[in-house]
N, C-alpha and C positions, 0 to 999 in steps of 0.2 A: 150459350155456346152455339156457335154456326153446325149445319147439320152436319159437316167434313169433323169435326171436332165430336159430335154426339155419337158419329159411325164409330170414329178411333176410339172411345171412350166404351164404346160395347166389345167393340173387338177387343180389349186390352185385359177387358172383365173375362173375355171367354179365352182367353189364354191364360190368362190365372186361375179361373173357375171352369176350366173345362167339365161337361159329362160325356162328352163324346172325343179322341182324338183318333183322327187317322197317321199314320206313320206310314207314309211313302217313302221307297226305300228302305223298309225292313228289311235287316237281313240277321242271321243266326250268330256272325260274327262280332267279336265288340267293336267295331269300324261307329261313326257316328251314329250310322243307321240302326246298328246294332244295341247303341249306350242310348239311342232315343227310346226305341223301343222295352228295353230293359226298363229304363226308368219308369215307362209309364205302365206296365205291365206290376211293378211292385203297387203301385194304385187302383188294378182292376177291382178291386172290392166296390171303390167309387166312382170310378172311370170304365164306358166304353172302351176297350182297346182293339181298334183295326188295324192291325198290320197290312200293308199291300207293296205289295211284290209280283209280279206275273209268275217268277222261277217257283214259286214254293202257292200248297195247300194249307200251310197250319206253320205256325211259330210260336214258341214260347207258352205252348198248349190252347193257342185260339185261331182260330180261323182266319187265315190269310187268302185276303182277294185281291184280284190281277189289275183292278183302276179304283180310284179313288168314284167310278163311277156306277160300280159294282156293288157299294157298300147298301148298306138295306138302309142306312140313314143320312140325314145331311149332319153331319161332324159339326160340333164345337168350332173344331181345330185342328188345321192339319199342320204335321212336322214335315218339312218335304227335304230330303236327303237323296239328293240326284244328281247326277251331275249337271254344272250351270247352263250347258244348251237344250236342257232337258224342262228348267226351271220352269218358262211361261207357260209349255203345255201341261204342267201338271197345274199351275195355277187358272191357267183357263179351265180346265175341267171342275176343280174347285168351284168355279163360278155357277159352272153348269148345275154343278150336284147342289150347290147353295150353303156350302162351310163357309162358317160367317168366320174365319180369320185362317193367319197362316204365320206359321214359324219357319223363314227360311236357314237350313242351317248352312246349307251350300255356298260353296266359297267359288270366286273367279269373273266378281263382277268389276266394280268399280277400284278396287284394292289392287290389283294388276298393275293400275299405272297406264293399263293400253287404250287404245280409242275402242275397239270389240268390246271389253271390259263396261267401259262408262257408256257405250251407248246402249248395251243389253240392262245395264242398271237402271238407266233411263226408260226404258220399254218397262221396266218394271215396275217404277217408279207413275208412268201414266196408265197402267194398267190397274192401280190399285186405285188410284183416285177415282177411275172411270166405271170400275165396275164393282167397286164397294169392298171386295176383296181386303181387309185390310193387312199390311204386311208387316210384321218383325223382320228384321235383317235385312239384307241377308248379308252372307258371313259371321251370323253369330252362333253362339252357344247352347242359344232358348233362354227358360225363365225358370222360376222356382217358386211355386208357392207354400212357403215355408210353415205358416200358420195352419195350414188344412194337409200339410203333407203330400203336395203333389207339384212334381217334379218334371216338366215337359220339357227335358234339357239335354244334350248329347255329351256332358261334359264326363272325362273319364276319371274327376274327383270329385266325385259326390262325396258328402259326408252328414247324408242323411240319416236320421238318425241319431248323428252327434254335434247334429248343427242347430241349437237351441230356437225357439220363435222366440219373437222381441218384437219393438215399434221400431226397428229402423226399416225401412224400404230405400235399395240399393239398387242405384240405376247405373249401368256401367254399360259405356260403349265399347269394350273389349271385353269378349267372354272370356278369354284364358287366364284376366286379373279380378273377374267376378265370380268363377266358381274355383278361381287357383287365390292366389295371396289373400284377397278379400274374403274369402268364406273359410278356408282353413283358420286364419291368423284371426276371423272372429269366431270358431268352434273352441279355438283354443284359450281365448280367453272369454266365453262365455256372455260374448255378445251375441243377443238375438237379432234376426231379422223377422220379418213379415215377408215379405219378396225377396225375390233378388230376379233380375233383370236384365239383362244383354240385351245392346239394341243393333251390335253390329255396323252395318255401311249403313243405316238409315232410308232406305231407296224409299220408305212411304212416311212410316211412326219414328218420330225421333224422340230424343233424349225429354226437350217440354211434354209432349205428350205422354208419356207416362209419369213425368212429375204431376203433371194434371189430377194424371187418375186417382194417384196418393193423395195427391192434396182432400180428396173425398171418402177418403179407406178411415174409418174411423179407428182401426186398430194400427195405423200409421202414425206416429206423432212427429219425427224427422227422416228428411230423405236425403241419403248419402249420395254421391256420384262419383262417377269418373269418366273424363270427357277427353276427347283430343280439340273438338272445336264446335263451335254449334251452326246448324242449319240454318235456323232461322233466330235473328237475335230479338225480334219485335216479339215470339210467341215465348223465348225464355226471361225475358221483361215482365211479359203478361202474365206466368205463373211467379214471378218472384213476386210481383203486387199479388195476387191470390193469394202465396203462402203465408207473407205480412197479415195479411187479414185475416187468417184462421189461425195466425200462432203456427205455424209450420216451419222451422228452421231448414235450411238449407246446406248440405256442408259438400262440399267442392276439391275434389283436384282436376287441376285441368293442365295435361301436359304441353310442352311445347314453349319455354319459356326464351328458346333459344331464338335471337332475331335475324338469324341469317339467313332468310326469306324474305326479311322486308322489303318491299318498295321503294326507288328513289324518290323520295318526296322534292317538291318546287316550292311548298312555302318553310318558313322555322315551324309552323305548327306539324308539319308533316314531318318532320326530320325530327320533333322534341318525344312524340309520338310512339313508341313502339308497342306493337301489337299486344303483350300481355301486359306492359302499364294501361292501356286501354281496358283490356279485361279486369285487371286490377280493381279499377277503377268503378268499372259496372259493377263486380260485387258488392264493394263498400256501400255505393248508389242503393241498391235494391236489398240488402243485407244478408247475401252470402255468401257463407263464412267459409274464403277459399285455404285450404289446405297442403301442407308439399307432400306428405307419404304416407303409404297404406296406415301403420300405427296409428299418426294423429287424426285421420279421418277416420280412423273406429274408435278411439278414447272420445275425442270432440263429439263424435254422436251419442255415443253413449250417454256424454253427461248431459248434452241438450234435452237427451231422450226421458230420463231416469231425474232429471230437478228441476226443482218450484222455480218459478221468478219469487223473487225474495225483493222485501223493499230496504235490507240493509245491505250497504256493499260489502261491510267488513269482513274481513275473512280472521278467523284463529287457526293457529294453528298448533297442536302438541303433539309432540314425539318423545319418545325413551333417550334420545341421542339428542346432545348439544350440537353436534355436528351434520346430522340431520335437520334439526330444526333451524337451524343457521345457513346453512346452503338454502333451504325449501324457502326462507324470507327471502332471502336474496333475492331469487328467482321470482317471486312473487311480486316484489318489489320493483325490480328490473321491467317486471309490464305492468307499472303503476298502479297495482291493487293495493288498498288499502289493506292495512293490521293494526284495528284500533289497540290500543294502551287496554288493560287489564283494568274492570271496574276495581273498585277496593273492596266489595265484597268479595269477587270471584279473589282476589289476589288473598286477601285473609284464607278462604274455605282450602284453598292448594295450599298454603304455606301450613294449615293445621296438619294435610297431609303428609307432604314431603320433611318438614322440620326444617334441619339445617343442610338437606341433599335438594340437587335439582337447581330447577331456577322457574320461579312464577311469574312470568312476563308472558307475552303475545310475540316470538312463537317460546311455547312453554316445554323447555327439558323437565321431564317428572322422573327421568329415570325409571330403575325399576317399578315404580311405583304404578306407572301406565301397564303394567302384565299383570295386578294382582286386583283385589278383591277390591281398589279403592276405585279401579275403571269406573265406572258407572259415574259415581259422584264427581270426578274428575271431567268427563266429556258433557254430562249435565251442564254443571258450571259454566265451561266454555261455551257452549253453543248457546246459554241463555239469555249471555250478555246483549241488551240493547242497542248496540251498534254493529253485532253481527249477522250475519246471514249465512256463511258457510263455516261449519267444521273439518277441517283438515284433521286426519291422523295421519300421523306419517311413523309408521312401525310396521311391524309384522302381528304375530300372535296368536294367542291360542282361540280351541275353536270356539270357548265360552263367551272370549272376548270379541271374538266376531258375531255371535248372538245378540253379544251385548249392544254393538256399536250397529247391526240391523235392526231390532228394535226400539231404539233412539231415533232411527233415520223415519222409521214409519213412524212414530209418535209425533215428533216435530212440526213445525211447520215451518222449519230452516231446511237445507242443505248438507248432507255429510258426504264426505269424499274422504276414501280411503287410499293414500299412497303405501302402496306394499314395499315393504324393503325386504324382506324376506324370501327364500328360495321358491322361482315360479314353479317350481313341482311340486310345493307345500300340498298335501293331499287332505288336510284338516281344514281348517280356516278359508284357507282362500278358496276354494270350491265351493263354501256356505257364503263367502260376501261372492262369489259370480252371480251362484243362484238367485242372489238378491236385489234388492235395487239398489243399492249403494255402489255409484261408480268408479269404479279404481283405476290407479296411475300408477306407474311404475317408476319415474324418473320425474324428479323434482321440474324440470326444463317444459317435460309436457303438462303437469299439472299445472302449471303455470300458464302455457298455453292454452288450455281446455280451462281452466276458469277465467282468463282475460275475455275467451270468444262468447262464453258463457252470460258476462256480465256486456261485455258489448251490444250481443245477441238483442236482448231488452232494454237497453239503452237505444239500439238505433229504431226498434222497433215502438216503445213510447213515442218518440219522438216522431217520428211517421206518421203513425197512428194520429199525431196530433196535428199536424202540419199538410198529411196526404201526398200526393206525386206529383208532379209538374204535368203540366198540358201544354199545349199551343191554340192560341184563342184563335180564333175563325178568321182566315185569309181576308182582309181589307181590301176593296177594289183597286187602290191603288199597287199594293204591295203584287195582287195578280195581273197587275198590267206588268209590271216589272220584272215577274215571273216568267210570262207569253216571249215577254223578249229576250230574256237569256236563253229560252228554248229553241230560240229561232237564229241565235246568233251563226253568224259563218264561222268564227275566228272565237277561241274558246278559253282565251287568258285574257283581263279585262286591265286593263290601265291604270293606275291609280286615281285618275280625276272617274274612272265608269266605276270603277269598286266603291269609291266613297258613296255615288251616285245610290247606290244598291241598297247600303247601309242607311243612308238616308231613311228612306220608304220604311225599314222598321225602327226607326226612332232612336236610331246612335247619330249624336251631334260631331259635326266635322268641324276641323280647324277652317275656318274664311281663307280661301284661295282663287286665284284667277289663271285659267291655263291663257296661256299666250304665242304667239307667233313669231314674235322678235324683240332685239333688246326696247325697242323704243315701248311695244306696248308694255316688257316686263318693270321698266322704269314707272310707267303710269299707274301700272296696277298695284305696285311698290307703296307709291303716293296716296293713293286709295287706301290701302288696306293700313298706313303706315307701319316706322320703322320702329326697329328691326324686323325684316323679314327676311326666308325661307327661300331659297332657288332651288330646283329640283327637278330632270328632264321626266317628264309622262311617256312614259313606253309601255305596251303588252309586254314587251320583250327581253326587257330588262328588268328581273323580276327584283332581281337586291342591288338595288343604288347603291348603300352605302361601300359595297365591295366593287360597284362598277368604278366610286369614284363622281357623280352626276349630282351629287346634292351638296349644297351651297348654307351654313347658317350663320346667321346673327350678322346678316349683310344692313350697312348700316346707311346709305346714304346711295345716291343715283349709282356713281360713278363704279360702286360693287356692284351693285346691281347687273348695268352693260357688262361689267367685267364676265362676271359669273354667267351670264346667257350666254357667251359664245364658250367661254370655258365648258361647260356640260356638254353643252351641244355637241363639242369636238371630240372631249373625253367620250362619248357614248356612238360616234363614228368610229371611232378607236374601239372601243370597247367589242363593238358587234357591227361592223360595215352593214347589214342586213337587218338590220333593228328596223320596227317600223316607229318612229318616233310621232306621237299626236300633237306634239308641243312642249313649253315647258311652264311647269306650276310655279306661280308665287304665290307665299305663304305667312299668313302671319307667324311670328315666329312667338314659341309658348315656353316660358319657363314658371319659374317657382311650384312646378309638377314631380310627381313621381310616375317615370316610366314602368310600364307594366305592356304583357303582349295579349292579346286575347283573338283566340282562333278557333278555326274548325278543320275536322279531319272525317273525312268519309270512310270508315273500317268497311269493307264488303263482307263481313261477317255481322259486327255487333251496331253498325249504323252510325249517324252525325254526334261524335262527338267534341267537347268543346274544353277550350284547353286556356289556363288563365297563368301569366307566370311573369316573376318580378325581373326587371332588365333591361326591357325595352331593346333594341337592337344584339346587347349582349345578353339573350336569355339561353345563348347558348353556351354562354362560358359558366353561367352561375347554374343552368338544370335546375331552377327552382320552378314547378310547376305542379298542379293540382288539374285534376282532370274529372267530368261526368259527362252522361250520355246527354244525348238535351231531348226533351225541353228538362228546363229545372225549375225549381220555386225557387222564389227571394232567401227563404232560409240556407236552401243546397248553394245560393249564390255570395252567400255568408258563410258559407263553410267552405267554401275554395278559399273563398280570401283568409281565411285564417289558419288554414294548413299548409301555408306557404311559411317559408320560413321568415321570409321580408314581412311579413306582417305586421314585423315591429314597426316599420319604416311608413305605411301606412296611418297606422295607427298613432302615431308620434312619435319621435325615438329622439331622446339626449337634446329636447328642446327647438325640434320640429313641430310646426302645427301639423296636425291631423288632418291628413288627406281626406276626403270625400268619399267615404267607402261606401254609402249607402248609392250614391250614383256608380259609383262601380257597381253594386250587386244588381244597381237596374239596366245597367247596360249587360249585363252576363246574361239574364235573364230575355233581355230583347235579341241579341242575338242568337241565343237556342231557340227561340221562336223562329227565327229567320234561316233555322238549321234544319227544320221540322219542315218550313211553308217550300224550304227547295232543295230539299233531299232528294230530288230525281236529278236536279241540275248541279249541286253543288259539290264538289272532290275536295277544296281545301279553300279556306278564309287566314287570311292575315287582316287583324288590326295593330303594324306593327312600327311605332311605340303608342299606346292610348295614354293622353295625359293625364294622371288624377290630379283635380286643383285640389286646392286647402278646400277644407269642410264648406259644405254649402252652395261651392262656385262648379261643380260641376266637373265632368271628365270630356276632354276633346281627341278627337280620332287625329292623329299628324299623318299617317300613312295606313293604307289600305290597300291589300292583295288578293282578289277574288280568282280561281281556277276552278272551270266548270268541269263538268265529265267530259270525258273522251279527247281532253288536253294534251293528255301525255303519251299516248297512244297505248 
């Protein structure tokens, strides 16, 4: 890690592991100042606690002094509860005294919405990188460290105490939904954490940076979140590759899925594009497992947190109810999990059970039979069958039988998951399976989903593990000559004959064209390229021919040819009197292809992503598209093309030959190189239609649309 990462990285330690805090802004009241100070004052057994305040001598029965610069030591950690024009000099002092971090809890910086607001965040924001200072918040809640019991947090729901320790570590950028619905709703059902964490407006430490520090917390095994958007998207890349490699699951809500914010886009890749399809997208890419509401992002972790990777996918499942166990396949079913068939062993040992009651299949009604003495034998069976991995119970029950189905789960070397049907205020049973590690579900809908993410989870993660992350191999001379020049350009939307040019330089093959000046030389160059060809005016300006009306196909002879050169020509005087027109392209003209679109879009949050979709000009009536961040590897470029629904169409369909997908995945692949070598200059790429020949013969660009930064104002 660079040294800015090793500071955050101590500092983050000494806000969860304080021995010293100061608490600026003590006061006697429960106001923030008041619920910080409380809380860390139930810690003085392990904890220094400094109150400072100038109005008061003593708080909370310890010694209250007038500066942070008063204190007989340099603090851990200071809580600073001031108000926001008060903020920097309390943290400048900080600096002086030598508290190596800070929890802002103070509200009224960049959250206002005002220019005061974001440029006092900004002061804060260079103030901590420069003088080491590292910063929480501000506007947040503080942290919790759950596992050791100490709590440097202002929040007025604690529920310490009855808030279990566990392996999840809970990063939330809104404190009111990290120590309010998130830590209630898992006290109440018996999910632990290890942290819990507020990070507030971010002005220094963000959301990556504390996934970081987990990803090293060995008593961490998944880390939950909750996000409105991230700061930096190259540094939450970089811990999603970190958590891959240590087995760290990730599990995610991120609000905002509303796109009435978005940007007018100029190319179809910009317009196909919406900002949480793009995040979408990044998860699946880096494998986290995004989430919609509180519930399933605490069931989901839980079960991440609490089971084996298993090398069988099959799941069983048995309940006392036909109608339970029928819904819960369903469901199961419905996110394509397997339910192997019943060995004929296990199906004999149940049917000696049950006799002529029940039903011994996969999922298995046992009836009463699952409540009484025959339990044991009964979920043995099940979960030992060779094609399984997970045991589902789906009942309720007593507290024996909850002994029974925890001691199984620790014996195993399978997965058990207990779906409760029974009343959540059960005071017997279900309070012995919370205490335990067997992860429970309440609703058929979510166990389904918490074991689809489950078995995805290690699926995407093998495969990773095996294949690794895409890069972009080292800039070509030529490819940085052609870089210098779009950096330099005056004019910032590129032609179709200068786009193709572009694409060139990273190795995507263009349709054979010749720009031209009139009909005499568009005839010649007709002759040349022979017929049928392609007429088509080259404008910056004119970004969608096909709607201007300017492109001309399967012209077959001279006499279309002159035709079609003043016809474009005039349609696109018409079109935009103010056009700067470079000429007009002829083209060979390409069939026995499948159109496809392949583009790039600039997110100013999550960075160059690349966007691959069947239709070719119409890819905006079909929306069929697959999306990853770039660079990508040839497999990631093998896996758009086949999450496309047109796949069929590719691949052959109803006595097509089979397109050339493998030059498709090479071109995906060169392109996100070319997304990475010009990501300062690049806002949006159309390749729009790219042709796929039949197997072997290659894929050809027919049109190209490059839009640099600062194009659109």
């Amino acid at each position: 890690m660079s040294s800015c990462a090793d500071s955050g990285h101590a500092a983050i330690h000494k806000m969860l592991h304080p021995r010293s805090v100061a608490v600026v802004g003590a006061t006697p009241r429960l106001q923030y100042g008041g619920r910080f100070l409380a809380a860390m004052l139930r810690s003085k057994d392990r904890v220094r606690v400094y109150p400072v305040n100038p109005k008061y001598t003593e708080l909370g029965g310890v010694e209250c002094y007038p500066t942070i610069e008063a204190l007989p030591e340099s603090a851990d950690l200071a809580g600073v509860i001031v108000p926001h024009d008060q903020v920097m000099e309390v943290l400048e002092a900080c600096q002086r005294k030598g508290v190596g971090s800070a929890i802002v809890i103070s509200a009224g910086f960049a959250e206002r919405g005002t220019v005061e607001g974001r440029r006092l965040q900004e002061r804060l924001s260079v103030f901590a990188r420069e003088s080491g200072v590292r910063v929480s918040g501000p506007n947040c809640l503080g942290v919790a460290n759950v596992k050791d019991d100490i709590w440097p947090m202002a929040s007025s729901m604690s529920a310490r105490g009855a808030q279990p320790a566990g392996a999840i570590g809970l990063v939330c950028q809104s404190g009111a939904t990290a120590f309010g619905p998130l830590q209630t709703r898992a006290a109440d059902a018996g999910i632990g954490y290890s942290y819990i964490i507020s990070t507030g407006n971010e002005a220094d430490l963000e959301f990556a940076d504390y996934v970081r520090y987990l990803l090293d917390d060995p008593d961490t095994r998944v880390i939950a979140g909750f996000i409105e958007g991230l700061r930096t998207a190259d540094k939450f890349v970089e811990v999603a590759r970190l958590a891959a490699d240590v087995g760290k699951p990730i599990v995610l809500i991120k609000i905002g899925r509303s796109e009435s914010g978005a940007r007018a886009a100029g190319s179809h890749t910009g317009a196909l594009t919406g900002s949480d399809a793009r995040f979408d997208a990044i998860c699946a890419q880096y494998g986290v497992t995004r989430v919609e509401d509180y519930d399933e992002l605490l069931e989901i972790s839980q079960l991440l947190a609490q089971s084996k990777k298993t090398p069988q996918p099959g799941i069983a499942v048995v309940s006392h109810s036909g109608g339970v166990s029928s819904l819960t396949a369903d469901m199961l079913g419905a996110r394509g999990l397997q339910l192997p068939a019943l060995t004929e062993q296990t199906r004999a040992e149940l049917n000696d059970i049950i006799k002529d009651f029940g039903w011994a299949a996969n999922p298995a009604d046992l009836t009463g039979f699952l409540m009484r003495e025959d339990f044991p034998r009964i979920v043995e069976s099940m979960i030992e069958q060779p094609a399984v991995g997970t045991l589902v119970i789906a009942s309720a029950g007593s507290e024996e039988r909850a002994r029974e189905a925890i001691s199984l789960r620790e014996r195993s070397s399978k997965n058990l998951v207990y779906m409760w049907t029974g009343a959540r205020g059960e005071s017997a049973a279900l309070p012995l399976l919370k205490a335990s590690s067997v992860p429970i579900f309440y609703t058929p809908a979510g166990l389904a989903r918490g074991l689809r993410s489950l078995l995805a989870y290690h699926d995407w993660r093998d495969t990773r593990l095996r294949t690794g992350f895409g890069s972009a191999p080292a800039i070509t001379a030529e490819q940085a000559r052609v870089k210098r020049e779009l950096a330099d350009r005056p004019t910032r939307v590129l032609s179709e004959h200068e786009s193709k040019g572009v694409l060139a330089a990273w190795g995507v093959r263009m349709s054979r064209e010749v720009r031209t000046a009139s009909a005499d030389e568009a005839v010649q160059a007709a002759e040349l390229l022979g017929y049928p060809v392609v007429v088509k005016v080259d404008s910056p300006d004119i970004l969608h021919k096909t709607e201007a009306g300017v492109v001309r196909l399967g012209l077959a002879d001279s006499a279309q040819v002159a035709n079609a050169f003043a016809d474009v020509m005039a349609r696109a005087r018409a079109f935009d009197a103010q056009a700067s027109v470079d000429g007009v392209l002829v083209q060979e003209m390409i069939s026995n292809a499948i159109e496809v679109i392949v583009g790039v879009s600039r997110d100013p949050q999550l960075g160059p992503m690349l966007l691959l979709g069947i239709g070719g000009v119409l890819v905006e009536v079909y929306q069929d598209v697959s999306l990853r961040r770039c660079p990508i590897t040839g497999d990631e470029a093998h896996a758009m093309i086949d999450a496309l629904k047109g796949a069929r169409l590719l691949h052959g369909y109803r006595g097509r030959l089979a397109a050339d997908v493998d030059a498709l995945a090479a071109t995906l692949v060169s392109v996100s190189h070319l997304a990475v070598h010009l990501e300062d200059e690049l806002a949006e790429l159309d390749i729009n239609p790219l042709m796929v020949l039949p197997a072997a013969e290659g894929v050809v660009a027919a049109d190209a649309l490059v839009i640099l930064n600062g194009a659109r104002g």
